[in-house]
N, C-alpha and C positions, 0 to 999 in steps of 0.2 A: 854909906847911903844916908841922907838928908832925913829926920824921921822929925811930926811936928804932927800940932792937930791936924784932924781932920776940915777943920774951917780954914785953917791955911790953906789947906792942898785943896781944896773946894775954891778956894779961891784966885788957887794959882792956875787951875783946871779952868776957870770960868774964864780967863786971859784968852786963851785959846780954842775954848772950845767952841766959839764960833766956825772958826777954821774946821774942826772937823764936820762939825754937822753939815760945812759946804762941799767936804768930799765926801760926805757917807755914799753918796749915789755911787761914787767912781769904782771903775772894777774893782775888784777884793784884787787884796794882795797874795801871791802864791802862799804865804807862811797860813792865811786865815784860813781854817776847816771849818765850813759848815756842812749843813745834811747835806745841799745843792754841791759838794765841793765833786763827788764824784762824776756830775752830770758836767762838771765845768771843763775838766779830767777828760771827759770823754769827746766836747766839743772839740779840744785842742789837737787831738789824737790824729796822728796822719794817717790817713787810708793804705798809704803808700810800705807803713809799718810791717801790715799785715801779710803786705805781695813779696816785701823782702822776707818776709820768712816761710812764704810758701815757695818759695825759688830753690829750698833743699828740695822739696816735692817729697816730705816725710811720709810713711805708710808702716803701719805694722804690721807683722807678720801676719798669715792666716789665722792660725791656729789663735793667737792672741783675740782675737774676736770674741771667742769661748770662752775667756778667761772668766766670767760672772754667773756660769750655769752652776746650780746645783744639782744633787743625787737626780732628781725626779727628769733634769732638761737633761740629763745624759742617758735617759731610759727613754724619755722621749725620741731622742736624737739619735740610739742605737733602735729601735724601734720603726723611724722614721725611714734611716737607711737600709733595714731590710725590706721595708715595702717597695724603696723606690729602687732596688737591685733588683727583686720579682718583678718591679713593672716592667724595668728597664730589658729585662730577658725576653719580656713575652712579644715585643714585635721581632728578635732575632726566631723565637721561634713561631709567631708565623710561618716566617717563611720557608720555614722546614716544611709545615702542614699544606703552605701553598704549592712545594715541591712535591709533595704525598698526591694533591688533588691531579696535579699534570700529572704525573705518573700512573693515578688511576685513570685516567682518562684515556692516555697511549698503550696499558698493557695489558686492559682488561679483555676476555675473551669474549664477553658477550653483553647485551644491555641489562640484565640480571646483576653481573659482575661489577658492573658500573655506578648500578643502584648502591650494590652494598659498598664498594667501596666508598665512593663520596658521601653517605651516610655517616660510614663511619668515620671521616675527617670531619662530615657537620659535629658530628657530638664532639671531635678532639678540641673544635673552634670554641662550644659552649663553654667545656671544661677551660680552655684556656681564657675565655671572656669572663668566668667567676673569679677565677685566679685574681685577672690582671686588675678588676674592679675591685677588691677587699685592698690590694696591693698598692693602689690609686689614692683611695681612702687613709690608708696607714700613714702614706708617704705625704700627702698632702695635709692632712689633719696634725698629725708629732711636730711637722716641722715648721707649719703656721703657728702651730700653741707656741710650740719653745720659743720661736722668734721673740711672739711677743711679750712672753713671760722676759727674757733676757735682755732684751731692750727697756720694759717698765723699769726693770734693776739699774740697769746702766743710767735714765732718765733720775732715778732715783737719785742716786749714788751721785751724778754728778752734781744735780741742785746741791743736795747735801754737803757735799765736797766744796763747792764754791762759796754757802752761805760759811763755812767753815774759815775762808781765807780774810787773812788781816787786811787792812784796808788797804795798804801798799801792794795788795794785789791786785784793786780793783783801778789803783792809779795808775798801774805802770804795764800790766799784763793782758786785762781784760777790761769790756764792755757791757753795758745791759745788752746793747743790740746783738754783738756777739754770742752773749749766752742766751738769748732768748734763740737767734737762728741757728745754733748747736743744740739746741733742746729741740726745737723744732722741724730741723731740716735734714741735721746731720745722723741725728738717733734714727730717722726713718732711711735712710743708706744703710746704715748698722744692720738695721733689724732685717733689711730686704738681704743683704751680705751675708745674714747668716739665718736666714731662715726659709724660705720655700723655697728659694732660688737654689738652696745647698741641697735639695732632696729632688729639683729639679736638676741641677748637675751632676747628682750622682745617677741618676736614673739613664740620662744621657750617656754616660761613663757606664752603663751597662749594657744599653742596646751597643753602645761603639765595639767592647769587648766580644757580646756575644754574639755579632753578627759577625766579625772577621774567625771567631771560633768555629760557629757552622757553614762560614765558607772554608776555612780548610779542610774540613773534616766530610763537604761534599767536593771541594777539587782545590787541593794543594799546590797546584802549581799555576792553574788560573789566577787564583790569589795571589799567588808570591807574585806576578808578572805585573798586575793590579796594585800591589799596594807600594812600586816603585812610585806612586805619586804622593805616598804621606811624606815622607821627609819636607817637601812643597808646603804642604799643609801645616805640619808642626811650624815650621822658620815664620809662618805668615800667621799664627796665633797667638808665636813669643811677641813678634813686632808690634800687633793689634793690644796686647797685656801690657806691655811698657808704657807706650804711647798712651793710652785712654790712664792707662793709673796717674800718669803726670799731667796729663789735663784733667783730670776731675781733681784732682788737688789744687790746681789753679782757679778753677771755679766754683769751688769750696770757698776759697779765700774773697774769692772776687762778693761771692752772694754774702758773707758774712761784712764787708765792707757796707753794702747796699743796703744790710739789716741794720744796722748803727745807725744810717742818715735816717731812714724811718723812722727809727726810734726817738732820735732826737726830735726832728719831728712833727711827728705825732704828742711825741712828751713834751714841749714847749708850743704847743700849736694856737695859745693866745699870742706869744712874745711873735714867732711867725706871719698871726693874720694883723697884729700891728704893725710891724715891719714892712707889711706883703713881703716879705720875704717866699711867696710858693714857688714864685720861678724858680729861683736861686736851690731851694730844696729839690725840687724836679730836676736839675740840671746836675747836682751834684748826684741824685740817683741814674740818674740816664748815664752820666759816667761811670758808676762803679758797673753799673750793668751793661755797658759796652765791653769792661773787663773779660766779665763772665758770658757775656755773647761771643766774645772772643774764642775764651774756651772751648764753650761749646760747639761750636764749627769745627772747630780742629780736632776737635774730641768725636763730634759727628763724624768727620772726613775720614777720620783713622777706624773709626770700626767702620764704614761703609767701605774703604780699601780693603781691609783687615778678609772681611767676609766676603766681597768680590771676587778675592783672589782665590777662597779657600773654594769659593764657590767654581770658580775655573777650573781649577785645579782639578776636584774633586770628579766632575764632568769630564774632564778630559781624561779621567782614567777610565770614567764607565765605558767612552769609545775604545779605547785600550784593550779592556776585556771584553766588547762584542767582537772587535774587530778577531781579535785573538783566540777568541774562544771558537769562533767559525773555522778557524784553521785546526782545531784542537778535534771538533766534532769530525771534520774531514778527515785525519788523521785518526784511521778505525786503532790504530796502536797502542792508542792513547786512553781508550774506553771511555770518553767521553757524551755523553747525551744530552740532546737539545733541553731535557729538562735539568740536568748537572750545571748545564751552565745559567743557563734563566734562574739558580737556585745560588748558586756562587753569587751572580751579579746582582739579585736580590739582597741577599745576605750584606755583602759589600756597601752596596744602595744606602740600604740602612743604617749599617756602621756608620758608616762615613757624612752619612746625613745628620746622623745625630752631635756628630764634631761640630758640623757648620752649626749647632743649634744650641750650643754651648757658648754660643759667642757673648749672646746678653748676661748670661751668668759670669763671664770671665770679668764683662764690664762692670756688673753689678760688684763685682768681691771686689775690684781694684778701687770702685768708689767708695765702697765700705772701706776698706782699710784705710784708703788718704784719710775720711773723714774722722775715724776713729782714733786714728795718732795723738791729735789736737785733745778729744775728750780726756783719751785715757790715760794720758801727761797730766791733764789737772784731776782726774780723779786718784793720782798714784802723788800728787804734789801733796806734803806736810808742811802745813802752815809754819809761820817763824812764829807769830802769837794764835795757840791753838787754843780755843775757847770751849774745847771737850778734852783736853787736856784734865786727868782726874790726879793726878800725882804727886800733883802741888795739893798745899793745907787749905784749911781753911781756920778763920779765925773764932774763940768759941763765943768771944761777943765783936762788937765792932762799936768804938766811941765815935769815930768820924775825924781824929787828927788826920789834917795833910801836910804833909812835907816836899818841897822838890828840894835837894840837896846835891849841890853843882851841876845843874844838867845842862851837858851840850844836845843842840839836837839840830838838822835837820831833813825836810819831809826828802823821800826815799828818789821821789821823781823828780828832785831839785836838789840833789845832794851839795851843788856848790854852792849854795845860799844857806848859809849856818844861822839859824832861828835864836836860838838859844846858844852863849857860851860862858857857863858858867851861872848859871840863871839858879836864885835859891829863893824861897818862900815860902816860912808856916803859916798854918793857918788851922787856928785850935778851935775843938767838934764845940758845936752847938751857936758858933760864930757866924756872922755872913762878912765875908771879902770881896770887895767890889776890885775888877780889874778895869783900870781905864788907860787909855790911850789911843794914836793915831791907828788907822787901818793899818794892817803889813805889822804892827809890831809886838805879834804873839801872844795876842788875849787869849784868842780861841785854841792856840796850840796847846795852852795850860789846860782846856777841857778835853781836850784829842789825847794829852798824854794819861790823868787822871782814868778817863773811861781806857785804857791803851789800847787808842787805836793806833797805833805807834809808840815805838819804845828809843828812848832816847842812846845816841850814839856813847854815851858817858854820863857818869851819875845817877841818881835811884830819886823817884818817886816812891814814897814812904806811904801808906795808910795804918793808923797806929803805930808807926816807930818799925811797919813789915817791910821791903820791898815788893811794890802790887808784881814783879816777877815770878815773886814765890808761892803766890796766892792763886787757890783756883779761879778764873776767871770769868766762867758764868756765875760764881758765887759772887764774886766781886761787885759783877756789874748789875747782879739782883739786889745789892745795895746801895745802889747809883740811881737817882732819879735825873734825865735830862730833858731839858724844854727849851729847845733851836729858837733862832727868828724865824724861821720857816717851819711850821709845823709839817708833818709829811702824815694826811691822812690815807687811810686806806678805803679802797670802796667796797665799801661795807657799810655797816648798820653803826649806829654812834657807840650804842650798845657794846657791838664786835672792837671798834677800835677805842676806847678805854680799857679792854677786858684783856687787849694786848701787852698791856701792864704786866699782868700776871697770869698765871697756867691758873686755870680752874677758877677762877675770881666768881663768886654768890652776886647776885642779885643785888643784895643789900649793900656789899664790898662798893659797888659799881657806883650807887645813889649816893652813897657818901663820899665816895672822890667825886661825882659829879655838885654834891653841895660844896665841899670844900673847895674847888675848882670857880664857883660863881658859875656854872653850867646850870643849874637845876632849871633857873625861872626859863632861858630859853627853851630846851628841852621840852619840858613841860610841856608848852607852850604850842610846839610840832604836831602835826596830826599825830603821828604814831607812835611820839615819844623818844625811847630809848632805841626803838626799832625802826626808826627815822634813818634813811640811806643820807650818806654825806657826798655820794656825788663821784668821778674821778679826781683823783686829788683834793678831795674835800672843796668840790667848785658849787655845791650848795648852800654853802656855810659862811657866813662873813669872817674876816680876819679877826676879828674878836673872839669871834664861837670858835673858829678852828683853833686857838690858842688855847682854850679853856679848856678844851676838850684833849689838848695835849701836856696840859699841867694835871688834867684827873688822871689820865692815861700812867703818867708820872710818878703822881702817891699813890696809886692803886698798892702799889706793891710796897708801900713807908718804906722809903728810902732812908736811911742815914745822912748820905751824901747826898745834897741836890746842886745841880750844874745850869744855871740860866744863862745861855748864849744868845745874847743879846733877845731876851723874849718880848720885849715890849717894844722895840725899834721899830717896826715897821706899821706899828699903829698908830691910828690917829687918836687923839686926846680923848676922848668919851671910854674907847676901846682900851686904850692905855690905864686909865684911873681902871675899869673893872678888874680889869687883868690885873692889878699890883694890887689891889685890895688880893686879889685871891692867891696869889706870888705874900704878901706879906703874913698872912692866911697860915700858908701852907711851911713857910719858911722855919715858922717854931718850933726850937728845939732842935734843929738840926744843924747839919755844918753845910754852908750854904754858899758857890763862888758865882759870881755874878759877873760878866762880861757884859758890860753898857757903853755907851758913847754919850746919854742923855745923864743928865745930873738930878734929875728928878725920882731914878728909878734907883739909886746909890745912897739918897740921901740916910737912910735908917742901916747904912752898911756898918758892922761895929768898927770894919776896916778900909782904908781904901788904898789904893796903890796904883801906882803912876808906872806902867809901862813903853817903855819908847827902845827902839831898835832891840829887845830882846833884854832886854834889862829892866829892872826897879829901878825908877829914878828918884821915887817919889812915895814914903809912905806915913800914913796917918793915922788915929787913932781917936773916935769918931766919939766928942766926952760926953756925946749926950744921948748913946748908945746904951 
């Protein structure tokens, strides 16, 4: 490797770099990582992705639903299901009490007799109407709370889970739009799948048992003859359960598709109204949503068959036992009575009423579980780089040496385009290294690998002579300051996003990254000050101020290591000069890599280095540094 002053390589750089400042516009090359790379990631992504992997029609188990209750949702939940077994008893016995009123009715001797008996079926009704109201209560109240206690957890757990995965998960596997409508759309199936609907199913699953109970037990064989029509029933509730679980898994996928183009968007919705690009977004939504209208119909059709049938079905057996039951009364042999059987076919009524009524629940659990597979695969996924990983050390000081030593690498969603092979470069603490060269040829990978957001396929990235492997990783990168060309503010208060720097940051902490920053005079300046909102994506803010505010954000936390990816490129000159006073500011004393294209921002580099296809071609040694 060619090594020479820095005024050489300044000047061999200056040959050329007209050429680059004419492609800086041009798309970034797949090897370049900036903040925007995962939004770039997501444009490219086929919709079509997603339909291929809901074509298994994945679902998990019932009982897998529960898997996130604690002690108190299983008391809730045992709690819940006695209530809705009480509830579920007290219309089978009704009509026990409704066979008691006939019966007082036809056998009493006189209208004395009539008095007190119906009397006393009114008071069995009341006793039974406080019953089934506490029972009401229990069942509806346990199993709303749990729902939503176990769903918060799940909504929890999965953020968490996801803010947890390496960045190669956000390339290759998932979306903002995606997790935003799994947070939003999928959690509330969940929670409907295993919460009122389950104490509404079992209650159902009570009246069904104890009304075929007190039809045997008031005519045994009316009923046997009668419930030749469930076999009918069962076969057309399995088909209704198949069917709706594989289309609602398809329309899972279809409305998750739909939530991506939103998002995009919505999230680029200047680059859109310049383009007018609305049609184009409306057309790509009206597709994914043709998908899931799709679904839906078929998903409709099959529980409107599903229930038709049970509904046929069901009716044709109550003809069954009038018809039959008339022959039974006629038949004195038989000891049958007009009120035996109005009490039979009541009872039955019931039962079998309450099957057909189980329908929306069987739908609701079969769209819970599609939905829930998807979640509870990425809540059960372990990161390849876990950044709550505590197992690894830490270092007890940190000088800021970096090393990459032989590193092959590349990125996970372009595996056959090799970034780096063989790629080595120190760079000793309290130094700044300027990296330069054409777009595409691994400036910003050096900063992607450094913070590691990606870990290289061969060779080690060293921080003091460590592999950053074996180092804890949010310790790591609490000694990592980074400042994109793209600043990425939050909407919030300016306040709120510098203070992101660091957990707990003072007041006073804030005003001094904000002076050191060249932040203060604008600031200031603001009605509100520090408590000044920045807007959605900091769209109140000029490119200068949102820069500034992402270099305080930076040293809030005194980095050792500072990573500038390209921070002053996309400024104009006024903007530029503030920003590198406070870039040169801030640089001292630290060990400092700097990714540029412009030669003005490299000039006080003590190093500079000539990058091209993934190589040093070119390095220098700056004498007046």
């Amino acid at each position: 490797m060619e090594k020479g002053a820095s005024s050489e390589v300044m000047a061999k750089e200056h040959g050329w770099h007209g050429d680059l400042e004419k492609n800086r516009e041009a798309s970034s090359s797949n090897s370049e990582v900036k903040e925007t790379g995962k939004i770039e990631n997501e444009n490219i992504r086929d919709p079509e992705d997603s339909e291929k992997k809901g074509e298994n029609n994945h679902t998990v188990p019932f009982y897998k639903l529960f898997s996130f209750a604690d002690p108190s949702d299983v008391f809730l939940m045992i709690l819940g299901s006695v209530g809705a077994l009480a509830n579920g008893a007290a219309l089978p016995l009704m009509t026990v009490l409704f066979g008691n009123l006939i019966q007082s009715f036809g056998g009493a001797k006189d209208i004395h007799d009539v008095v007190h008996r119906v009397s006393k079926v009114s008071l069995e009704f009341v006793y039974l109407a406080a019953g089934s109201g506490v029972a009401s209560f229990l069942q509806v109240a346990c199993w709303m709370v749990t729902g939503e206690r176990q769903a918060t957890r799940i909504r929890n757990l999965y953020l968490k889970t996801i803010l947890r995965q390496e960045i190669a998960f956000f390339d290759m596997e998932t979306s903002t739009g995606e997790v935003v409508g799994r947070m939003s759309g999928d959690t509330v199936l969940i929670q409907d799948a295993m919460g009122e609907k389950v104490g509404k199913f079992i209650q159902l699953t009570s009246t069904f048992f104890g009304g075929f109970i007190v039809a045997f037990v008031q005519g045994w064989l009316l009923s046997l003859v009668m419930l030749s029509i469930i076999p009918l029933l069962v076969v057309a509730g399995a088909i209704l359960s198949i069917v709706v679980s594989k289309m609602a898994s398809k329309g899972q996928e279809s409305y998750g598709d739909a939530a991506v183009i939103v998002e995009q968007a919505i999230g680029s919705i200047r680059t859109v109204a310049s383009f007018t690009g609305e049609k184009i977004s409306v057309y790509k939504y009206k597709n994914a949503l043709r998908k899931a209208y799709t679904a839906s119909v078929q998903e409709g059709l099959a529980a409107g068959l599903g229930l038709g049938f049970a509904m046929f079905f069901m009716f044709c057996g109550y003809a069954l036992g009038v018809w039959y039951g008339g022959k039974l009364i006629l038949d004195k042999s038989k000891g049958y009575t007009g009120a035996d059987v109005i009490n039979v076919i009541f009872a039955l009524l019931t039962g079998s009423f309450s099957l057909g009524q189980a329908s929306p629940c069987l739908t609701a659990f079969a769209a819970g579980q599609a939905a829930a597979y998807k979640m509870f695969e990425t809540i059960s996924r372990k990161p390849e780089i876990d950044a709550y990983d505590t197992s690894k050390k830490k270092l007890d000081g940190i000088n800021g040496d970096i090393e990459f030593r032989d590193v092959y690498f590349s990125y996970p969603s372009r595996s056959d385009e090799q970034i780096f092979r063989g790629f080595s470069i120190l760079i000793t603490s309290g130094t700044t290294a300027a990296l330069v060269g054409e777009s595409g040829s691994g400036k910003s990978t050096v900063i992607s690998l450094i913070e590691r957001f990606y870990d290289p396929q061969a060779g080690e990235v060293l921080i003091d002579g460590t592999n950053i492997k074996d180092l804890q990783l949010r310790w790591l990168r609490g000694k990592i300051g980074l400042v994109s060309q793209e600043p990425v503010l939050f909407a919030s208060s300016i306040k709120d996003n510098i203070s992101y720097g660091k957990d707990n940051a003072t007041i006073e902490e804030i005003k001094v990254a904000a002076e050191l920053a060249n932040a203060s005079k604008f600031i200031d300046k603001m009605p509100q000050g520090l408590d000044s909102m920045v807007g959605e994506h900091g769209t109140q803010l000029s490119g200068g101020q949102k820069q500034r505010i992402a270099i305080a954000r930076a040293i809030l936390k005194d980095p050792k290591i500072l990573l500038l990816d390209e921070a002053t490129s996309a400024l104009d000159a006024e903007s530029e000069r503030v920003v590198q006073e406070a870039l040169d500011r801030v640089m001292m004393n630290r060990t400092t890599v700097i990714v540029a294209h412009r030669l003005s921002t490299v000039r006080n580099a003590d190093t500079i280095a000539v990058i091209h296809r993934g190589s040093i071609v070119e390095k220098g040694i700056n004498p007046t540094s």
